[in-house]
C-alpha positions as CSV (number, residue, x, y, z in Angstrom):
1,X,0.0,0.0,0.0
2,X,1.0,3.4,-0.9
3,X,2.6,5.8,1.8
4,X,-0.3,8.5,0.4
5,X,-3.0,6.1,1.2
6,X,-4.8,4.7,4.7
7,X,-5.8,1.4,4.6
8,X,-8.9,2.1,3.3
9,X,-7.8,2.5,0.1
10,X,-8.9,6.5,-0.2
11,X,-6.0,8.4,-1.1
12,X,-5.1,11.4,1.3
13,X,-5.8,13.7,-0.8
14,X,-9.2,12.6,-1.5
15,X,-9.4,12.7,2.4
16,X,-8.1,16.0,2.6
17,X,-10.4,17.1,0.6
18,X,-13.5,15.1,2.2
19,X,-11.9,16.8,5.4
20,X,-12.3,20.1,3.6
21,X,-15.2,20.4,2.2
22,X,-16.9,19.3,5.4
23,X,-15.1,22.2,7.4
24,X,-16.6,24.5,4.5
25,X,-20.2,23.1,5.0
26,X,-20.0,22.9,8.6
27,X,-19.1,26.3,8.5
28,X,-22.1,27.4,6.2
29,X,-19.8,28.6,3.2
30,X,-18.8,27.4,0.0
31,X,-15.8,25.1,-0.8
32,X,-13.1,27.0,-2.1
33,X,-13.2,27.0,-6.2
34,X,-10.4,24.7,-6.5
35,X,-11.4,22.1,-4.1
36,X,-14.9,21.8,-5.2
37,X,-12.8,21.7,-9.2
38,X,-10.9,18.8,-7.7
39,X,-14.0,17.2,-6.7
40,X,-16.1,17.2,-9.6
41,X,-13.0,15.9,-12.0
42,X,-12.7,12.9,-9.5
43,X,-16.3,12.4,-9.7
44,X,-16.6,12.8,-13.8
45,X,-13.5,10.2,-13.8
46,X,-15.5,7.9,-11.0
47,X,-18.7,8.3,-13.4
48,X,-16.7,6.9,-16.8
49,X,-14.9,4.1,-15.0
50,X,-18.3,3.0,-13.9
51,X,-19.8,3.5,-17.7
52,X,-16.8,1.5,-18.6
53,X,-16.8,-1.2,-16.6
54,X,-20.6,-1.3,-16.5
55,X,-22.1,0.2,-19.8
56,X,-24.8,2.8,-19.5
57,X,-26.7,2.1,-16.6
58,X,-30.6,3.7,-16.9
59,X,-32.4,1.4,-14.2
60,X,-34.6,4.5,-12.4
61,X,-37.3,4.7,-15.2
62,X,-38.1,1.1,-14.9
63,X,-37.8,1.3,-11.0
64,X,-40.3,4.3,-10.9
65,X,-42.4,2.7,-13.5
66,X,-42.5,-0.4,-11.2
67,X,-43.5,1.7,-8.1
68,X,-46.3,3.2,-9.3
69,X,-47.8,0.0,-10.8
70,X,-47.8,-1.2,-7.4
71,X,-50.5,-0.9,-4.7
């Protein structure tokens, strides 16, 4: 395991800016531009590993459709 990462597996930096953006919220302001920047790449690059692995997932039409047909 890398020096940079706890034994979960999250890299520090990712924690960090968990850590961060938590402080912000708690704080009742925004996350600083860059952070919340950071953030959303991760989570676009999180989103096309997925799409990748996974194809095109679209599963919450069918799921709604199935709720409402049910009593």
């Amino acid at each position: 395991m890398s020096a940079d990462t706890f034994p979960t597996g999250i890299p520090a930096e990712t924690l960090a800016d968990l850590e961060a953006v938590a402080a912000a919220v708690a704080a009742g302001r925004k996350p600083d531009p860059e952070l919340a920047r950071r953030v959303r790449e991760r989570a676009r690059q999180a989103t096309e590993a997925v799409r990748r692995r996974c194809g095109e997932l679209n599963i919450a039409v069918d799921l709604i459709r199935q709720t409402r047909d049910e009593p």
